[in-house]
Kinemage of the C-alpha trace (Angstrom):
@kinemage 1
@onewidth
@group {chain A} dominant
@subgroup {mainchain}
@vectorlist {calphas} color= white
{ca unk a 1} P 20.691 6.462 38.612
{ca unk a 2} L 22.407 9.028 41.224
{ca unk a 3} L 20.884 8.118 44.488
{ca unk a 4} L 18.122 6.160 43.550
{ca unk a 5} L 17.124 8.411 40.832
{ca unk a 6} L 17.485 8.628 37.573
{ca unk a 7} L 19.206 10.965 35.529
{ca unk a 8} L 18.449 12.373 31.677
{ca unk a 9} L 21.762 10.927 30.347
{ca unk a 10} L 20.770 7.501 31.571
{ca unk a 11} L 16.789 8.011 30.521
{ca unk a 12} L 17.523 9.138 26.714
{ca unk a 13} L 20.274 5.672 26.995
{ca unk a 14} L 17.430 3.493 27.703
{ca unk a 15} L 15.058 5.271 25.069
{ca unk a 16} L 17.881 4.705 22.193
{ca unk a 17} L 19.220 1.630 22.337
{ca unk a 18} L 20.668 -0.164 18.937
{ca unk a 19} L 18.285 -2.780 17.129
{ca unk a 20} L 20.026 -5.380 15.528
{ca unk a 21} L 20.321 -5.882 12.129
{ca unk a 22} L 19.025 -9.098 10.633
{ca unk a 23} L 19.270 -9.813 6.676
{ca unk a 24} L 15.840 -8.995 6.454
{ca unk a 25} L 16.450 -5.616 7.664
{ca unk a 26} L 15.127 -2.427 5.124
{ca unk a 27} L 17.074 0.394 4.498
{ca unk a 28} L 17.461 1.822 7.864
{ca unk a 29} L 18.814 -1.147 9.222
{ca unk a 30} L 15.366 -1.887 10.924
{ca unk a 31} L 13.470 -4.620 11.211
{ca unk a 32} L 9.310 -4.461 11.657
{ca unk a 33} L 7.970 -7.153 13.929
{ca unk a 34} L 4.407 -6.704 12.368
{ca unk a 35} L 4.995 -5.886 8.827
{ca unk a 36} L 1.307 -4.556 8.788
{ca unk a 37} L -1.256 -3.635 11.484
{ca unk a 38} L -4.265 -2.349 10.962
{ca unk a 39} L -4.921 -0.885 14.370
{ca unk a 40} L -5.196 2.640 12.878
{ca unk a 41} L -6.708 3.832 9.805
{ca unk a 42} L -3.809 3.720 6.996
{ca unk a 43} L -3.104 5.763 4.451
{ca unk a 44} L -0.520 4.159 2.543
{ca unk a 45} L -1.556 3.609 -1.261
{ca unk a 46} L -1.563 0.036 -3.448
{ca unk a 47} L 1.986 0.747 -5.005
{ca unk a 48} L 3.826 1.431 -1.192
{ca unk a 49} L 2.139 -1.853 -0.414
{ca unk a 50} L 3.587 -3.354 -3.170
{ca unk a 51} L 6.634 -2.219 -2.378
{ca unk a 52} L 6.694 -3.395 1.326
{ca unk a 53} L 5.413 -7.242 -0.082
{ca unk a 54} L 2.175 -7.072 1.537
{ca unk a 55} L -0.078 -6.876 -1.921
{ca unk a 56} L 1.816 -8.963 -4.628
{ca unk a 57} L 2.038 -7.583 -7.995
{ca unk a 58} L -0.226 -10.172 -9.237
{ca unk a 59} L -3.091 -9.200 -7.204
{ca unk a 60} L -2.882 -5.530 -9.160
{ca unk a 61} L -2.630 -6.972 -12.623
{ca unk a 62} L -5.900 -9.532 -11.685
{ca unk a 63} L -7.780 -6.488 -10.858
{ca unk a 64} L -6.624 -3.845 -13.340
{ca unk a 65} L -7.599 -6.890 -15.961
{ca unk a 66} L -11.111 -7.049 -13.583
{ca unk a 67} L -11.385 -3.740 -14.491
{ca unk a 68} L -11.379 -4.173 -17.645
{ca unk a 69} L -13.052 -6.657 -18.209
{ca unk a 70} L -16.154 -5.816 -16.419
{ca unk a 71} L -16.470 -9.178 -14.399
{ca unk a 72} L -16.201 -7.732 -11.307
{ca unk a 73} L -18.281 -5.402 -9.041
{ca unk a 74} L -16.599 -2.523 -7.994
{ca unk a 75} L -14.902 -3.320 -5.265
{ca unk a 76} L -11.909 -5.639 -5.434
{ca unk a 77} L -10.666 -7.692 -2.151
{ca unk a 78} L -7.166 -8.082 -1.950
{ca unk a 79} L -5.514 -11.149 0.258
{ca unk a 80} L -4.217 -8.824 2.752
{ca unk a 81} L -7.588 -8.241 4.329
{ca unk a 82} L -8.354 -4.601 2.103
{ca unk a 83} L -10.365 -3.617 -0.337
{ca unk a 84} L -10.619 -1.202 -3.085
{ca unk a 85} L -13.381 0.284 -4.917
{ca unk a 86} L -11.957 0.363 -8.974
{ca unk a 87} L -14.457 2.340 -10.305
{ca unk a 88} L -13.697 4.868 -7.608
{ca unk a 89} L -10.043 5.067 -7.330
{ca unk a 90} L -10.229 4.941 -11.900
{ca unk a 91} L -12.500 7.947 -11.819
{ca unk a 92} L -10.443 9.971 -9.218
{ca unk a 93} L -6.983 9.242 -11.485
{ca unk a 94} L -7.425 12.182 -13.983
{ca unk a 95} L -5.759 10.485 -16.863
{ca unk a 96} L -7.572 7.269 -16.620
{ca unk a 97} L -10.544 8.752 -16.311
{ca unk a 98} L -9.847 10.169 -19.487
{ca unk a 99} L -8.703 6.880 -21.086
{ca unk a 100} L -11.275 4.726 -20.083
{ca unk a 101} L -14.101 7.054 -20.831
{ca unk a 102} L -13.055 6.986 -24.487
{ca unk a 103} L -14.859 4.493 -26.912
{ca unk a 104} L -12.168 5.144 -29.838
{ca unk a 105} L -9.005 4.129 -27.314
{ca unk a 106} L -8.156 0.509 -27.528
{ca unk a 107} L -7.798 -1.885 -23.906
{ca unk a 108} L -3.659 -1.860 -24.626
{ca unk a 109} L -3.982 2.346 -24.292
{ca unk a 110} L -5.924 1.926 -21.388
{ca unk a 111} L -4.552 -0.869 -18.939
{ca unk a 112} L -1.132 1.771 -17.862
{ca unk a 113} L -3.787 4.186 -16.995
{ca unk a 114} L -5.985 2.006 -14.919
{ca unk a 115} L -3.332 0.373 -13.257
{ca unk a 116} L -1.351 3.575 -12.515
{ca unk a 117} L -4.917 4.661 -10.846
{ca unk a 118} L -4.849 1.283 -8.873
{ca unk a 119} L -1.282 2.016 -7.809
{ca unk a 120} L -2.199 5.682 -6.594
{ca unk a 121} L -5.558 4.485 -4.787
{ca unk a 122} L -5.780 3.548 -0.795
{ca unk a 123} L -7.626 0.709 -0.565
{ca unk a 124} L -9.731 0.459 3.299
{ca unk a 125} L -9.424 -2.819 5.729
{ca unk a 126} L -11.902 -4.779 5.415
């Protein structure tokens, strides 16, 4: 501050300080207090969410294998609080679509198309 007010060198210091890095840190050198919020509608698809730990890999392979199966209704609730509708995000996935619709194509054909669809979908909060 010059005089009691406060200058743009010292404003754009304030508004770009360091964070520290932690060993938990991602690739920027970041680290997210709340590795999800669901404050605003969210975009991201199964596979980022995968990526960033939030829906374990197991969770995909119980519902590609619900899929397939038929034992489920179509919509699947993951343990992060989302849900996805299968038959939804399998019929808007161009090559599963495909796959599954044929009765000559065997389940081991089809399960890397349905989960790839899985992958690709957005599930919705809950």
């Amino acid at each position: 501050m010059v005089g009691g007010q406060a200058t743009p060198e010292r404003d754009l210091a304030a508004s770009t300080r360091q964070v520290e890095r932690s060993p938990k840190a991602g690739r920027l050198g970041l680290t997210l207090v709340a590795p999800y919020m669901t404050t605003m509608r969210d975009f991201r698809t199964i596979g980022t969410l995968c990526e960033l730990g939030i829906i374990s890999e197991d969770e995909v392979g119980v519902a590609v294998e619900a899929f397939l199966s038929g034992t489920v209704e179509s919509v699947f609730l993951f343990r992060a609080g989302l849900r996805l509708n299968l038959v939804k995000a399998v019929r808007s996935h161009p090559g599963a679509q495909e796959f599954v619709g044929r009765s000559n194509v065997g389940i081991g054909l089809k399960r890397p198309f349905v989960r790839a669809a899985i992958l690709q979908a957005r599930p919705m909060p809950l």
